[in-house]
C-alpha positions in Angstrom: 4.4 -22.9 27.6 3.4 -20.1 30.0 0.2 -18.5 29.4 0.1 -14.9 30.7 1.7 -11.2 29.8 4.6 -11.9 32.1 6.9 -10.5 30.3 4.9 -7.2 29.7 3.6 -6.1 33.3 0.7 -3.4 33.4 1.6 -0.9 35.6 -2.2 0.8 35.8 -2.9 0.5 32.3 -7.0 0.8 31.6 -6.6 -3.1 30.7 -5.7 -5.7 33.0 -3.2 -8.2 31.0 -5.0 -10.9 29.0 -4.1 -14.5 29.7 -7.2 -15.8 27.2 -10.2 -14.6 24.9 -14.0 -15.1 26.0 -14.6 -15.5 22.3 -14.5 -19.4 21.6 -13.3 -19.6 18.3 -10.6 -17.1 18.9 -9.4 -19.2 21.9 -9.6 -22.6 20.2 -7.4 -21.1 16.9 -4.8 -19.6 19.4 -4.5 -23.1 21.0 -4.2 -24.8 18.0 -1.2 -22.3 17.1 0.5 -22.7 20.3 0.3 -26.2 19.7 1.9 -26.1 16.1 4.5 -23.5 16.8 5.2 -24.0 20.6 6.1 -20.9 21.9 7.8 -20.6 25.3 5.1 -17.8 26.4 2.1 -16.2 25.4 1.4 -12.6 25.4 -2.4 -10.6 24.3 -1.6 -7.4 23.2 -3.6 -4.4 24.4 -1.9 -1.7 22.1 -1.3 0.6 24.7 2.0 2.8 25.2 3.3 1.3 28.1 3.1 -2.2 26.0 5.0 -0.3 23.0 7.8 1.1 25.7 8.5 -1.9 26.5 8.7 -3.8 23.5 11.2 -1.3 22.5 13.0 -1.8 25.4 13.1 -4.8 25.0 14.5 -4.5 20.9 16.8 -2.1 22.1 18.9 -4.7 24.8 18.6 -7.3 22.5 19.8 -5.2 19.1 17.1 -5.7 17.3 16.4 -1.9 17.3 19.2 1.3 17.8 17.2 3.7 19.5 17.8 7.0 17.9 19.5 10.7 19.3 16.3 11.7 20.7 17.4 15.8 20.2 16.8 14.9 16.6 14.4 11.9 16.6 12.7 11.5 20.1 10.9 8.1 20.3 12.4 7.0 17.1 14.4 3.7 16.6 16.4 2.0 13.4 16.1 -1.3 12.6 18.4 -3.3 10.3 17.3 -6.9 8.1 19.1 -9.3 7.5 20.2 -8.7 3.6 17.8 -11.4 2.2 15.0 -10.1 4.0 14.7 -6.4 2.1 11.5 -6.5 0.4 7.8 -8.7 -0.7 9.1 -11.6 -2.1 5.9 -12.1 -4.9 7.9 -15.6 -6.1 6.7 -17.1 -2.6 3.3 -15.2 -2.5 0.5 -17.4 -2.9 -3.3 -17.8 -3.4 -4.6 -20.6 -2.3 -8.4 -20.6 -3.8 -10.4 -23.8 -4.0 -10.3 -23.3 -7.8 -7.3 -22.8 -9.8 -9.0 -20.6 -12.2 -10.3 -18.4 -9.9 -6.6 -17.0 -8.4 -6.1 -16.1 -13.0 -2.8 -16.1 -14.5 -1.3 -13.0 -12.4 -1.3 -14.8 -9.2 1.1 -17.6 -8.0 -2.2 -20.6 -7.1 -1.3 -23.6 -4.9 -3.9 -26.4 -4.0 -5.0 -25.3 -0.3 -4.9 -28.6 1.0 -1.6 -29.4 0.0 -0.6 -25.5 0.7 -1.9 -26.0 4.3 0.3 -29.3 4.6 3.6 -28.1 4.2 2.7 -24.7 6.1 2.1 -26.9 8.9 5.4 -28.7 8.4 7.7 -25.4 8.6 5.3 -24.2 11.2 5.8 -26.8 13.4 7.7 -25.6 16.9 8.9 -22.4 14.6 8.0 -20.2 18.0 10.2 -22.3 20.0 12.4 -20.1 22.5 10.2 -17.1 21.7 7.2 -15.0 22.4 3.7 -15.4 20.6 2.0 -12.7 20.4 -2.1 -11.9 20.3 -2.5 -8.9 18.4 -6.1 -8.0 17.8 -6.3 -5.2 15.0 -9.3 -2.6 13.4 -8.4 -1.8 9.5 -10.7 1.0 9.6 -11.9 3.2 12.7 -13.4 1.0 15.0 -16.9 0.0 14.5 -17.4 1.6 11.3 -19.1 0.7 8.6 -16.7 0.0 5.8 -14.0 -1.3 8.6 -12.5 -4.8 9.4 -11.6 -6.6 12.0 -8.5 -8.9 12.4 -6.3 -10.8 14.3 -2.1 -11.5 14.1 -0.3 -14.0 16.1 3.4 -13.2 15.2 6.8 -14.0 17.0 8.0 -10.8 16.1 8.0 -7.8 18.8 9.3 -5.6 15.7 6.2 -6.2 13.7 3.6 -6.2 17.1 5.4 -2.3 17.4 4.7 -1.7 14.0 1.1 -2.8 13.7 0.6 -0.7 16.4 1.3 2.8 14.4 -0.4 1.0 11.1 -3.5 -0.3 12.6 -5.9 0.5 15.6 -4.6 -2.2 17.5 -5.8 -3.7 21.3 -7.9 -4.3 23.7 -11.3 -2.7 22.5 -10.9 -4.7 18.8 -10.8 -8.4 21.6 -14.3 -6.7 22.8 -15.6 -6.6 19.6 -14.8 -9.8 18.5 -16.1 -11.5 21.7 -19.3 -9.7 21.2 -19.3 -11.1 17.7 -17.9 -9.0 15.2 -16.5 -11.2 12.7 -12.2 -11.3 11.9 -9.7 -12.4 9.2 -7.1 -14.9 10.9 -3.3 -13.7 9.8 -0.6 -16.3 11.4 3.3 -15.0 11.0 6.4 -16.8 11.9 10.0 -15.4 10.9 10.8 -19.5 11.2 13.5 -19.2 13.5 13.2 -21.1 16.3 15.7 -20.6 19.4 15.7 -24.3 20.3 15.3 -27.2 18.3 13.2 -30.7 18.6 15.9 -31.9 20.7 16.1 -29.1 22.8 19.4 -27.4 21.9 19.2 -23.9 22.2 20.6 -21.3 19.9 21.5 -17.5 20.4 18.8 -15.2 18.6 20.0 -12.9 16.0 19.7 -9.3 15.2 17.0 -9.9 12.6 15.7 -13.4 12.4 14.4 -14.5 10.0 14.8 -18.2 7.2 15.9 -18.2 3.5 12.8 -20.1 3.3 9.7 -17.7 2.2 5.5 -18.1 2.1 3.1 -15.7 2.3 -0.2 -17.6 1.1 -3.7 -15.9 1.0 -6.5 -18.3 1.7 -9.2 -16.3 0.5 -12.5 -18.3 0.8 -11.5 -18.7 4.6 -10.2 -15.4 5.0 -6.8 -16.3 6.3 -3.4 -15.7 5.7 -0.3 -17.5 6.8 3.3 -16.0 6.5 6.4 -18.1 6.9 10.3 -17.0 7.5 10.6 -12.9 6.5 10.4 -10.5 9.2 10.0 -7.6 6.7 7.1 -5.0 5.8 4.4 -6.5 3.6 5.5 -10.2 4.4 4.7 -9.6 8.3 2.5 -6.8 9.1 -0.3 -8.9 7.5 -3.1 -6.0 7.6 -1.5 -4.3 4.7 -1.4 -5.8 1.4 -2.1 -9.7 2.2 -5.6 -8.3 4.2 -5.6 -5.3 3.5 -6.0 -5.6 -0.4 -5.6 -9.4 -1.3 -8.2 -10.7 1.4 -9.9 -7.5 1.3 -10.8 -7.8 -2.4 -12.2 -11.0 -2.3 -14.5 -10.2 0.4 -15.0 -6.6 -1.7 -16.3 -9.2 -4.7 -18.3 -11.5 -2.7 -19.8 -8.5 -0.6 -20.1 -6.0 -3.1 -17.8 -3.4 -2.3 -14.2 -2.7 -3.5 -10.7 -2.8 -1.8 -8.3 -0.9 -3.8 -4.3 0.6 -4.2 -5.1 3.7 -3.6 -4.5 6.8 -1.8 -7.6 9.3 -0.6 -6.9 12.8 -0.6 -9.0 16.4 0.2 -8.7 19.0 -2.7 -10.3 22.4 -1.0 -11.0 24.9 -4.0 -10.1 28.3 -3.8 -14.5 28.9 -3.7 -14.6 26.8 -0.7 -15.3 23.5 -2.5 -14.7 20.4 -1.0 -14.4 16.9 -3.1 -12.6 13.9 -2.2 -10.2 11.8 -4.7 -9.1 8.6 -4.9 -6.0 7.5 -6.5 -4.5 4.4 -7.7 -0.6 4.3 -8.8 1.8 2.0 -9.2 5.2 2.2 -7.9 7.9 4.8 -9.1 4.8 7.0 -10.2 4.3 9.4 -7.3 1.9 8.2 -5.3 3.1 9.6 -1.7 3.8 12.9 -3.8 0.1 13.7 -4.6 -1.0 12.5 -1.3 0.8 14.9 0.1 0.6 17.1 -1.9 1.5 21.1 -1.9 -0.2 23.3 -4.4 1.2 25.4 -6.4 -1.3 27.5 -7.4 -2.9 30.2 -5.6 -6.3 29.1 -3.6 -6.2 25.3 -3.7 -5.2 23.4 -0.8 -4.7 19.6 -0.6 -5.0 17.5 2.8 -4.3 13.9 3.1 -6.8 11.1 3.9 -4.3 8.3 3.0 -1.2 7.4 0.9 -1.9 3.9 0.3 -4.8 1.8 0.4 -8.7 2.7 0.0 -12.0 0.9 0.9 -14.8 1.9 -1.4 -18.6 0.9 -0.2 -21.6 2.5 -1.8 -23.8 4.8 0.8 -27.1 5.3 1.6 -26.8 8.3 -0.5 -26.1 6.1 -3.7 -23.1 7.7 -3.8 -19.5 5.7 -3.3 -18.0 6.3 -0.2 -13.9 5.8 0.9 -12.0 5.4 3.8 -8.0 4.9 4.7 -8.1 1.5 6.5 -4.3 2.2 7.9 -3.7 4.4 10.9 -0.1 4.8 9.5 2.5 5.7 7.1 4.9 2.1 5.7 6.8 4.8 3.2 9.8 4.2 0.7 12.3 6.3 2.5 14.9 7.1 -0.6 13.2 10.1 -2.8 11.3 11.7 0.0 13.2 14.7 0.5 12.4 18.4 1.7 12.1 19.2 -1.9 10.2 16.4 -3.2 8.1 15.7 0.2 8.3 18.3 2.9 5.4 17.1 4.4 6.4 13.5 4.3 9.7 15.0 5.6 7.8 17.0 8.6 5.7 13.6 9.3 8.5 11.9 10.6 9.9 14.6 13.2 9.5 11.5 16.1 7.7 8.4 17.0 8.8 6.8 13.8 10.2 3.3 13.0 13.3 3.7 10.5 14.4 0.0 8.2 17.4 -0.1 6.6 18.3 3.6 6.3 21.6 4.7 7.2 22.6 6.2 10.9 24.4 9.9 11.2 27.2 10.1 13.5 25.1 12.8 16.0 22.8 9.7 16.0 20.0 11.0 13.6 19.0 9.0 9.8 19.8 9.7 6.3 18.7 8.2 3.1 19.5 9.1 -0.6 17.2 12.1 -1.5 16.7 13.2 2.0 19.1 15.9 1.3 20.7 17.4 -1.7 24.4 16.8 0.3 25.1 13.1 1.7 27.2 13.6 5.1 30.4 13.5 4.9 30.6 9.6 7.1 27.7 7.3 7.7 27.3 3.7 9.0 25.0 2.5 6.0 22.1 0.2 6.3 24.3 -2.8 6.9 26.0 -1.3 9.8 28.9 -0.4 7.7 31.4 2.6 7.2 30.3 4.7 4.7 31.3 7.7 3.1 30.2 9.8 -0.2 33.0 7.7 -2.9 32.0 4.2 -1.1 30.9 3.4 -4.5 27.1 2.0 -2.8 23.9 3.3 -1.3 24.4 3.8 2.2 20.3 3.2 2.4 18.8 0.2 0.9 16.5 1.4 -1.7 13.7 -0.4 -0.6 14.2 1.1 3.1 11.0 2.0 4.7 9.3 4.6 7.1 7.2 3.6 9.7 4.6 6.0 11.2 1.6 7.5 12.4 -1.0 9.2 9.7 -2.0 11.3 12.3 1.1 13.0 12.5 1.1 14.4 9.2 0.4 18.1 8.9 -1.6 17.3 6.1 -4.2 15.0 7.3 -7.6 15.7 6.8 -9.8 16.7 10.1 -12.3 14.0 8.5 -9.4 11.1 7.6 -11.1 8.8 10.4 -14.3 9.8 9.8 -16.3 6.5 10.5 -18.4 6.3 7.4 -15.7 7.6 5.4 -15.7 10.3 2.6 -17.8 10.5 -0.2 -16.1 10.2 -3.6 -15.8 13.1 -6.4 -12.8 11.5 -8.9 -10.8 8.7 -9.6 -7.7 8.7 -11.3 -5.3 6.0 -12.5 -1.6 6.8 -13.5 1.4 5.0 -15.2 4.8 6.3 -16.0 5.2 6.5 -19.4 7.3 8.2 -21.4 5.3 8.2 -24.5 1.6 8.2 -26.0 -0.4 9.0 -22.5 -1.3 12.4 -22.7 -0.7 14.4 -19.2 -4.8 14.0 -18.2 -7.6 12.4 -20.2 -11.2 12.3 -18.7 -13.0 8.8 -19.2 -16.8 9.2 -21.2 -17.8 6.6 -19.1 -17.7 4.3 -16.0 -17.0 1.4 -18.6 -14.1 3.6 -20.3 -12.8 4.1 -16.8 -12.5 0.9 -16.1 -11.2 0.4 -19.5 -8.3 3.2 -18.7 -7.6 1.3 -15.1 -7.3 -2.3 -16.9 -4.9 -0.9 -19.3 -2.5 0.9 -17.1 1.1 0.8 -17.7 4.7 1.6 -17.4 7.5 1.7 -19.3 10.2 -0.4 -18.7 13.7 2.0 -18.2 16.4 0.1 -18.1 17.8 -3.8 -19.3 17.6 -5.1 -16.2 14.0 -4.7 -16.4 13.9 -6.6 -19.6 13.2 -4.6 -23.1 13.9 -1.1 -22.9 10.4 0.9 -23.7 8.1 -2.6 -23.1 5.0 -2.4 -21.4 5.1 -3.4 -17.7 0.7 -4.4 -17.5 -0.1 -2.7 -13.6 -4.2 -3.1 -13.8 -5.3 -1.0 -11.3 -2.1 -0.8 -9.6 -3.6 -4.0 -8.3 -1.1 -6.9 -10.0 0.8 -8.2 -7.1 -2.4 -7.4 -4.6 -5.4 -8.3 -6.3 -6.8 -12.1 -4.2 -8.4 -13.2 -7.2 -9.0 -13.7 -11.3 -8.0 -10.1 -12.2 -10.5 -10.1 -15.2 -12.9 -11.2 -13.1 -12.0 -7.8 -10.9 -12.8 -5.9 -14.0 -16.2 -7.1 -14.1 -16.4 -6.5 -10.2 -15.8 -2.9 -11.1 -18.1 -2.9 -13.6 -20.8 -4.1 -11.9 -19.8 -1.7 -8.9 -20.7 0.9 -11.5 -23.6 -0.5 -12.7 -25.1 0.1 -9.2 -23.9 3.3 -8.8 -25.4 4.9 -11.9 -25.3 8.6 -12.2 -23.4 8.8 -8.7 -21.0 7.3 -10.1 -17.4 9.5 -9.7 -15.9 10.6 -12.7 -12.7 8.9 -13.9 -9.6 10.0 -15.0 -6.4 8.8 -15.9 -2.5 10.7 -15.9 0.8 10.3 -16.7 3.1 13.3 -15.5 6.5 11.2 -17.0 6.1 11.9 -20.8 8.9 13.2 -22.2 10.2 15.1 -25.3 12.3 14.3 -27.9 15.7 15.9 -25.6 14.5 12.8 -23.2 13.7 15.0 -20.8 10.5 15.2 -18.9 8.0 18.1 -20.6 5.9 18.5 -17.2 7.6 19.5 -14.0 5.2 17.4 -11.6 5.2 17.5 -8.2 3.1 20.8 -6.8 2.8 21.6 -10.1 0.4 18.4 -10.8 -1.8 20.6 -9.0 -3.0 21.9 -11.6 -3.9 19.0 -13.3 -6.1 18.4 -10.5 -8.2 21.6 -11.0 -8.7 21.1 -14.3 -10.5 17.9 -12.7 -13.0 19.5 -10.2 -13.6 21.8 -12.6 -14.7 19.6 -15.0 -16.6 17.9 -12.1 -18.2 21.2 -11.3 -19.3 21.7 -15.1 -16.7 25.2 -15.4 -13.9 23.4 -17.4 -14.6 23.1 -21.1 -12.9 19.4 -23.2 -12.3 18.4 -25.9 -13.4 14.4 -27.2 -10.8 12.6 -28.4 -10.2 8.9 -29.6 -8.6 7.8 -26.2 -10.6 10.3 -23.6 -11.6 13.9 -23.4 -8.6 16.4 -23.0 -8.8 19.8 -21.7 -9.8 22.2 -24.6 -7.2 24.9 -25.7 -6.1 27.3 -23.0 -8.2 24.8 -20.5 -5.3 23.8 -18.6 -4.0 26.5 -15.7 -0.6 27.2 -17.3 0.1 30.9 -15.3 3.4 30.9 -14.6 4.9 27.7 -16.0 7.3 27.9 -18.7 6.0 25.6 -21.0 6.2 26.8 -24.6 3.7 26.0 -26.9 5.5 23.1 -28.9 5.9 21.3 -25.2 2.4 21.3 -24.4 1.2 19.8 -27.9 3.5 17.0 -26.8 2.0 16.5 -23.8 -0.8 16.2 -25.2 -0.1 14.5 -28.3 -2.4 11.6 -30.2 -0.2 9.6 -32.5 -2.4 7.3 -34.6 -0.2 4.8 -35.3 1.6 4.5 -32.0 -1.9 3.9 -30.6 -3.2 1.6 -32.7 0.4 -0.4 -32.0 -0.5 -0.1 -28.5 -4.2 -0.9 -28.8 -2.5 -4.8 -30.2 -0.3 -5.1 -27.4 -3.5 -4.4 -25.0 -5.8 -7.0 -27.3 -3.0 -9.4 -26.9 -2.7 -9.1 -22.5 -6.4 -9.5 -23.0 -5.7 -12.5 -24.2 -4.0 -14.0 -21.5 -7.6 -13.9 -19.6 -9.4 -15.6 -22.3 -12.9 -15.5 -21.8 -13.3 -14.3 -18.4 -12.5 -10.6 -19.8 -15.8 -8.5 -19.5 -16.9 -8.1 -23.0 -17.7 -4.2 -22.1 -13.9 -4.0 -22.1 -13.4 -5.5 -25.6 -16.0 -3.3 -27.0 -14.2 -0.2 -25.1 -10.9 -1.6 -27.4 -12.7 -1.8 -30.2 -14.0 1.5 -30.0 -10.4 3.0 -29.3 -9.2 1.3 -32.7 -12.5 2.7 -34.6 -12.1 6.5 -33.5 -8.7 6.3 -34.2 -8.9 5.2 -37.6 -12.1 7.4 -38.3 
C-alpha cells in the first residue's frame, strides 16, 4: 500500500499533498480501513480544481466518464451505471440503533453488532487494485453554526468529483477537524476489487460496482457504511444517509431539526423579505418551487436550496435554516425550458450528467428537456436510439450533478453562515382528491398534524391500488434515522420552544383534479400565487376562512387576475367533502396505529378534533 497523493501531483496548489492527518482519531480510523479494504494507494483530497482535472482525466481514459462537446457543455462529462446500479436501493438500507424500537416500523433495523460483522466480511480487501480516497467534507458553510463536519473514504473517483460540487470539500474541513471540530465517519466501497486474495488481477469496468447492496446508518456512533453501488444517494454519503438520516438523530438528541426540504426567498412586490421552507415528496414539484418563476407582477422568488434544510432555533427565538449542500443531485427527465428554465440555465457547464442520453454534436438530452426528441441518440445504455425505439433513451431516474451557485436564482444570502430566519413552512402531497389547493394550520400542533399525515395517491397498478394512500410523513419516510413517531414528538417539542416565533404552517396540493381527470390548477409559476396568499396571511393583510381541516383563503382571497379558472373549478379546489374526510380521517387513525403508543398524544387529539368539526 503506498501512502501518498502520487497519483494526483500538486502543481503549486495552496496545499501541499497530504500523506496523513495530525488528528489522531482520524488517522487511526483511516488505518484501520486500509487495513480492512487494502487499497493499493492512498490519496487525501484537498478539493481543489487541479485535483478535480485530474480525476476527470483520469475517468475520461479509463471510460468511466465521456467528456462532453465543450461548445455546448464546457467542463461537463456523462457518466453511464451499470443497469442494476440506477437508483437508492431502500430494501438494503439499514439502521442499525442499539434498540430495535428506536429505528420504528418505517425503517429496515439490523442488530449493529451483527450488522458490523458481515460489513466487515464484504469489506475485507474490497479496495484491492484501487485508490482510497480521504475526502474531508463541510455540510454547511464552513464554521458555521448550524453546519457539520464529515469525512468519506470511497474507492470511487466518480463520487470524490461529485462530492466536490455537493459539499465544501478539502483541505480547510482536515484543519478543522485537527483543531477539534467533531465529524460523522461515512466509509463507501462499490465492492469490486481489481485483484483477489490470491492475487489475480482483473480488468476494471466502466462502472463498478456488486449485485450485493448495504447502506447502514449507525446512528448512536454517527457512522455510515455503504457497500457495492456506485450511484447517487448510496455513495455520496453527505446527502440523505448524513445529511438527513444521521443528521436527524443528532437534530433529536441536540435539539434541532434536519429535514427534506428546500429553502427559498419570496421578495414581495413592497420590498418584503421572508424565507420558506418546504418539504415534498417525490413527483410533487419540489425543484419547481425552488426555482421558481412568478407569475404575477412584483414577486420574485430566489433559491436557497432544492433539497435538504437544517433548522436550529437563534438567539432571536426565532428558527433559523440553512442549505447544507453546495450543489444540485437533480432528476434530469421533466426539467425542461418550460417546466424549469432556471434549472435548464443552471446546468450551462461544469455539470456531471448520469444516465442521460448523448446527442450526436456531443451535447445531452433527456425526456422533457425539449418538447421534440432528436431525430438519433445513443440512449443511456450507450445504445442507438431513435424517436419509435419503443424506450426512454434517458433512464428516468437519471440525475444532474451541479453547483448551487450557478443557479441564476440563488439567493445573495444562500451561504449565509448562520442561515436564514424562517417565515413559513409548507408540506405537500399529490393528491388528486380531498386536499384543498392551500390550507393554513391553527397551530404548531396542527402543523405537525398536517406534516404526519401527508400523502399521495397511488396512479397506477404497478404501484399497488389505484387511488390508495402512499403515507410520506414529512417527506421524511425513507430518510428519517429514527422511530418516526418519536420524530413527531421531536417536532413538537421543537415548537414548544419556539413559542410565538414559531413559523406559520401550511400545507398544499397543486394535483387535485376535476371530474374530466384533469388537473383544476395550472401549477408551476402559477403556484405563485398560492404563495402570496401565504405572506400575506403572515403579514396579517390576507383575510381566511376556519374550516374543519385548516383555514382557507376567504372568498375572492386568492390572486386569481388572469387565470381562467371559472367559478365551479375553484369550489373544487377548494372543496370539503364530509364523508370523504371522515373516510380518510380512519385510514390516518389506522397508520397511527402502526406506531402504537409512541404516537404524541397532541396528534390523536389533532384527529380527534378533525372528526369532531367535521361532524359538527
Amino acid at each position: 500500500m503506498t501512502l501518498t497523493n502520487s497519483s494526483l501531483q500538486t502543481n503549486g496548489d495552496a496545499f501541499p499533498p497530504r500523506t496523513g492527518s495530525t488528528d489522531p482519531n482520524l488517522q487511526a480510523w483511516v488505518d484501520e480501513i486500509a487495513r480492512l479494504t487494502e487499497p493499493d494507494a492512498i490519496v487525501w483530497c484537498d478539493g481543489s480544481k487541479r485535483e478535480a482535472n485530474e480525476l476527470s482525466k483520469l475517468l475520461v481514459a479509463s471510460g468511466q466518464l465521456i467528456r462532453l462537446n465543450p461548445e455546448w457543455r464546457p467542463n461537463s462529462f456523462l457518466a453511464r451505471t451499470d443497469p442494476k446500479d440506477v437508483a437508492r436501493v431502500e430494501g438494503r438500507t439499514f439502521i442499525c440503533s442499539t434498540d430495535e424500537a428506536d429505528a420504528g416500523p418505517t425503517n429496515n433495523w439490523a442488530e449493529p453488532s451483527a450488522m458490523r460483522a458481515e460489513l466487515r466480511g464484504v469489506f475485507a480487501g474490497s479496495m484491492r487494485g484501487r485508490t482510497m480516497y480521504i475526502v474531508p467534507f463541510s455540510m454547511g458553510p464552513l464554521g458555521g453554526p448550524i453546519s457539520q463536519l464529515g469525512v468519506e473514504i470511497t474507492d470511487s473517483p466518480y463520487v470524490v468529483l461529485n462530492m466536490g460540487i455537493m459539499t465544501r470539500m478539502g483541505e480547510t474541513v482536515l484543519t478543522m477537524i485537527e483543531a477539534g471540530d467533531p465529524w460523522v465517519h461515512t466509509v463507501h466501497s462499490v465492492g469490486y476489487p481489481l485483484v483477489d486474495a490470491s492475487g489475480i488481477t482483473r480488468p476494471d469496468v466502466e462502472w463498478p460496482c456488486n449485485d450485493d447492496k448495504y447502506i447502514v446508518q449507525f446512528p448512536d456512533t454517527r457512522e455510515v457504511w455503504s457497500y457495492g453501488s456506485g450511484y447517487g444517494g448510496n455513495a455520496l454519503l453527505s446527502k440523505k444517509s448524513f445529511a438527513l438520516r444521521i443528521a436527524s438523530v443528532m437534530g433529536r438528541d441536540e435539539g434541532w431539526l434536519a429535514e427534506h426540504m428546500l429553502l427559498i426567498k419570496l421578495i414581495s412586490p413592497e420590498g418584503g423579505v421572508f424565507h420558506v421552507a418546504a418539504a415534498f415528496p417525490s413527483a410533487c414539484g419540489k425543484t419547481n418551487l425552488s426555482m421558481l418563476r412568478p407569475t404575477i407582477p412584483g414577486w420574485k422568488v430566489e433559491t436557497i436550496g432544492d433539497d435538504i434544510a437544517w433548522l436550529r432555533q437563534g438567539e432571536d427565538g426565532r428558527l433559523w435554516a440553512i442549505n447544507p449542500e453546495a450543489g444540485f443531485f437533480g432528476v434530469a427527465p421533466g426539467t425542461g425550458e418550460t417546466t424549469n428554465p432556471t434549472a435548464v440555465s443552471t446546468m450551462w457547464g461544469n455539470t456531471i450528467f448520469t444516465n442521460v442520453a448523448l446527442r450526436d454534436d456531443g451535447d445531452v438530452w433527456w425526456e422533457g428537456l425539449t418538447d421534440k426528441a432528436p431525430e438519433h441518440l445513443i440512449d443511456w445504455q450507450g445504445k442507438d436510439w431513435t424517436p419509435n425505439s419503443g424506450r426512454t433513451a434517458a433512464h428516468p431516474n437519471s440525475r444532474f450533478t451541479v453547483a448551487a451557485a450557478q443557479c441564476p436564482s440563488i439567493a445573495d444570502d444562500w451561504e449565509a453562515a448562520g442561515g436564514v430566519p424562517i417565515d413559513a413552512i409548507v408540506f405537500g402531497g399529490r393528491r388528486a382528491t380531498n386536499v384543498p389547493l392551500v390550507a393554513q394550520a391553527r397551530s404548531w400542533k396542527h402543523g405537525v398534524f398536517m406534516g404526519a399525515t401527508i400523502s399521495s395517491e397511488k396512479t397506477a397498478a404497478a404501484d399497488g391500488i389505484v387511488g390508495e394512500l402512499r403515507r410520506d410523513p414529512f417527506a421524511m419516510l425513507p430518510f428519517c434515522g429514527y422511530n418516526m413517531a418519536d420524530y413527531w414528538g421531536h417536532w413538537l417539542k421543537v415548537g414548544k420552544e419556539l413559542g410565538t416565533n414559531a413559523p406559520a404552517i401550511f400545507q398544499v396540493n397543486w394535483f387535485r383534479k376535476g371530474p374530466d381527470g384533469d388537473f383544476i390548477w395550472p401549477g408551476f409559476g402559477e403556484n405563485s400565487r398560492v404563495l402570496e396568499w401565504m405572506i400575506r396571511r403572515i403579514e396579517g393583510t390576507a383575510d381566511a376562512v376556519d374550516t374543519p381541516i385548516g383555514l382557507l383563503p376567504a372568498e375572492n382571497g386568492l390572486n386569481l387576475d388572469g387565470l381562467d379558472l371559472s367559478k365551479e373549478a375553484v369550489d373544487q379546489l377548494f372543496a370539503i367533502d364530509q364523508t370523504s374526510w371522515l373516510a380518510e380521517c380512519d385510514l390516518t387513525e389506522e397508520y397511527f396505529d402502526k406506531f402504537g403508543e409512541k404516537v404524541p398524544p397532541a396528534l390523536r387529539a389533532e384527529l380527534a378534533s378533525v372528526r369532531y368539526h367535521l361532524k359538527n
